[in-house]
Residue, then its C-alpha position, 0 to 999 in steps of 0.5 A: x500500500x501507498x503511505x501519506x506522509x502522516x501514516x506514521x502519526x496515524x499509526x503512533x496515534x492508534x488510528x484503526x488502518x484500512x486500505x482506500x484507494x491503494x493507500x494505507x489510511x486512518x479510519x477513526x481514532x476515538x470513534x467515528x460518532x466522536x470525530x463527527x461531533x468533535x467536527x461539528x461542534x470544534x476542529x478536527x484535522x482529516x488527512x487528505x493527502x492521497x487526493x491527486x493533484x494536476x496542474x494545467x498551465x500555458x495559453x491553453x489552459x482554459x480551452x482545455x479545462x472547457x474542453x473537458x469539464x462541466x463547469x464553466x471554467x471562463x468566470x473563475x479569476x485568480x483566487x477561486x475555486x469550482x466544483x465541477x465534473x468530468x463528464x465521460x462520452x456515455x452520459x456518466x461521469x468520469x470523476x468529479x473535481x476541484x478548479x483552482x484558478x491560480x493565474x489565466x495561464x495556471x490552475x490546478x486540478x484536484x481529483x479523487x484518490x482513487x480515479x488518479x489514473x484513471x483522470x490523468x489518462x482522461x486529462x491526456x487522451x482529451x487533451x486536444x488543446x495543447x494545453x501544459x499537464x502536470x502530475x504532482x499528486x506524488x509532490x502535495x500533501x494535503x490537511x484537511x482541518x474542518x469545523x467552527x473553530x478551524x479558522x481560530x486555529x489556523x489564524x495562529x499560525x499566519x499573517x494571512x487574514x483568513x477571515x477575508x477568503x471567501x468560501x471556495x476562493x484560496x491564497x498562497x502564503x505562509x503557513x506555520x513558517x513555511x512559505x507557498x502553502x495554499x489556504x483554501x476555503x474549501x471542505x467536504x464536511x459542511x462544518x466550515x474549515x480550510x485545506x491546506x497544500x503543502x509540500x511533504x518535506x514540511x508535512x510533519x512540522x505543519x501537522x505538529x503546530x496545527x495541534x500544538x495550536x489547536x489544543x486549547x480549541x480541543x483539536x482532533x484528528x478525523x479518520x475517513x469514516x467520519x469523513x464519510x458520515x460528516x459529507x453524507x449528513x451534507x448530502x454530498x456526492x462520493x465518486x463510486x457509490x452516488x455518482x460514477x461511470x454510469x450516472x449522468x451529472x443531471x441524474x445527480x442533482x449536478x445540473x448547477x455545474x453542467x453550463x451549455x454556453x458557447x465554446x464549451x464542446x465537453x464530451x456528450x454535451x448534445x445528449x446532457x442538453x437533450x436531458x436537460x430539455x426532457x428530463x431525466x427517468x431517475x434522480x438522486x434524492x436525499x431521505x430520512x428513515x420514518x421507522x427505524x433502520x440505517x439504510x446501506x449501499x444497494x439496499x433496494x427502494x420500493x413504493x408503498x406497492x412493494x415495485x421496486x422503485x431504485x436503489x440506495x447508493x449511500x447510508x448511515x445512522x446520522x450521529x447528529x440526528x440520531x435517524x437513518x439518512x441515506x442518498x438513492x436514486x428513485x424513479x423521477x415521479x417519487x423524487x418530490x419532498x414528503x414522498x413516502x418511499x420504503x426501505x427493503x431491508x432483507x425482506x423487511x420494508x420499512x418507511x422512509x421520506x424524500x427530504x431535500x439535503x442537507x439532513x444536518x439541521 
C-alpha cells in the first residue's frame, strides 16, 4: 500500500488502518460518532493527502479545462475555486473535481484518490488543446482541518487574514513558517474549515503546530469514516457509490455545474442538453428513515406497492440526528419532498421520506 506522509502519526496515534484507494489510511481514532461531533461542534484535522493533484498551465489552459469539464471554467479569476465534473462520452461521469484558478495561464486540478489514473489518462487522451499537464499528486500533501473553530486555529499560525477568503476562493502564503502553502476555503464536511497544500518535506512540522495550536480549541484528528458520515449528513456526492461511470451529472442533482454556453464542446454535451430539455427517468434524492433502520449501499427502494422503485447508493445512522439518512436514486415521479418511499431491508420494508439535503439541521 501507498503511505501519506502522516501514516506514521496515524499509526503512533492508534488510528484503526484500512486500505482506500491503494493507500494505507486512518479510519477513526476515538470513534467515528466522536470525530463527527468533535467536527461539528470544534476542529478536527482529516488527512487528505492521497487526493491527486494536476496542474494545467500555458495559453491553453482554459480551452482545455472547457474542453473537458462541466463547469464553466471562463468566470473563475485568480483566487477561486469550482466544483465541477468530468463528464465521460456515455452520459456518466468520469470523476468529479476541484478548479483552482491560480493565474489565466495556471490552475490546478484536484481529483479523487482513487480515479488518479484513471483522470490523468482522461486529462491526456482529451487533451486536444495543447494545453501544459502536470502530475504532482506524488509532490502535495494535503490537511484537511474542518469545523467552527478551524479558522481560530489556523489564524495562529499566519499573517494571512483568513477571515477575508471567501468560501471556495484560496491564497498562497505562509503557513506555520513555511512559505507557498495554499489556504483554501474549501471542505467536504459542511462544518466550515480550510485545506491546506503543502509540500511533504514540511508535512510533519505543519501537522505538529496545527495541534500544538489547536489544543486549547480541543483539536482532533478525523479518520475517513467520519469523513464519510460528516459529507453524507451534507448530502454530498462520493465518486463510486452516488455518482460514477454510469450516472449522468443531471441524474445527480449536478445540473448547477453542467453550463451549455458557447465554446464549451465537453464530451456528450448534445445528449446532457437533450436531458436537460426532457428530463431525466431517475434522480438522486436525499431521505430520512420514518421507522427505524440505517439504510446501506444497494439496499433496494420500493413504493408503498412493494415495485421496486431504485436503489440506495449511500447510508448511515446520522450521529447528529440520531435517524437513518441515506442518498438513492428513485424513479423521477417519487423524487418530490414528503414522498413516502420504503426501505427493503432483507425482506423487511420499512418507511422512509424524500427530504431535500442537507439532513444536518
Amino acid at each position: 500500500m501507498k503511505t501519506t506522509p502522516f501514516t506514521e502519526k496515524h499509526i503512533a496515534l492508534g488510528a484503526k488502518m484500512h486500505e482506500f484507494a491503494g493507500y494505507n489510511m486512518p479510519i477513526e481514532y476515538s470513534g467515528i460518532i466522536d470525530e463527527h461531533l468533535t467536527v461539528c461542534n470544534a476542529v478536527g484535522v482529516f488527512d487528505v493527502s492521497h487526493m491527486g493533484e494536476f496542474w494545467v498551465k500555458g495559453p491553453y489552459a482554459l480551452q482545455f479545462i472547457q474542453d473537458i469539464t462541466s463547469n464553466n471554467a471562463a468566470v473563475l479569476t485568480p483566487g477561486k475555486v469550482q466544483y465541477t465534473c468530468f463528464p465521460n462520452e456515455t452520459g456518466g461521469i468520469v470523476d468529479d473535481l476541484l478548479v483552482y484558478c491560480y493565474e489565466p495561464e495556471k490552475y490546478m486540478l484536484v481529483v479523487n484518490a482513487a480515479n488518479i489514473g484513471k483522470d490523468w489518462d482522461w486529462c491526456v487522451s482529451h487533451n486536444r488543446a495543447g494545453a501544459e499537464l502536470e502530475n504532482a499528486s506524488d509532490r502535495m500533501a494535503q490537511l484537511a482541518i474542518q469545523g467552527p473553530k478551524a479558522l481560530s486555529v489556523l489564524q495562529k499560525l499566519t499573517s494571512v487574514n483568513l477571515a477575508e477568503i471567501p468560501y471556495y476562493h484560496f491564497c498562497v502564503g505562509d503557513f506555520a513558517g513555511v512559505p507557498q502553502v495554499i489556504l483554501s476555503n474549501t471542505g467536504y464536511t459542511g462544518a466550515g474549515g480550510f485545506e491546506l497544500y503543502f509540500y511533504p518535506q514540511d508535512a510533519i512540522h505543519i501537522w505538529d503546530a496545527i495541534f500544538e495550536a489547536g489544543a486549547e480549541f480541543g483539536i482532533k484528528p478525523a479518520g475517513l469514516g467520519a469523513r464519510d458520515t460528516l459529507r453524507l449528513e451534507m448530502g454530498f456526492c462520493l465518486y463510486g457509490n452516488d455518482i460514477d461511470d454510469t450516472t449522468s451529472p443531471l441524474e445527480a442533482g449536478l445540473g448547477w455545474i453542467t453550463k451549455f454556453v458557447e465554446s464549451k464542446d465537453f464530451p456528450n454535451r448534445a445528449a446532457l442538453e437533450k436531458q436537460k430539455a426532457e428530463g431525466v427517468a431517475r434522480k438522486l434524492v436525499g431521505f430520512e428513515m420514518v421507522d427505524r433502520g440505517i439504510p446501506r449501499h444497494g439496499y433496494k427502494l420500493a413504493d408503498a406497492d412493494g415495485n421496486e422503485i431504485g436503489h440506495v447508493t449511500s447510508g448511515t445512522m446520522s450521529p447528529t440526528r440520531k435517524i437513518g439518512i441515506g442518498l438513492g436514486y428513485v424513479q423521477t415521479a417519487f423524487s418530490k419532498p414528503g414522498t413516502e418511499i420504503y426501505l427493503d431491508n432483507r425482506g423487511r420494508k420499512l418507511k422512509a421520506q424524500v427530504v431535500k439535503p442537507p439532513f444536518r439541521k
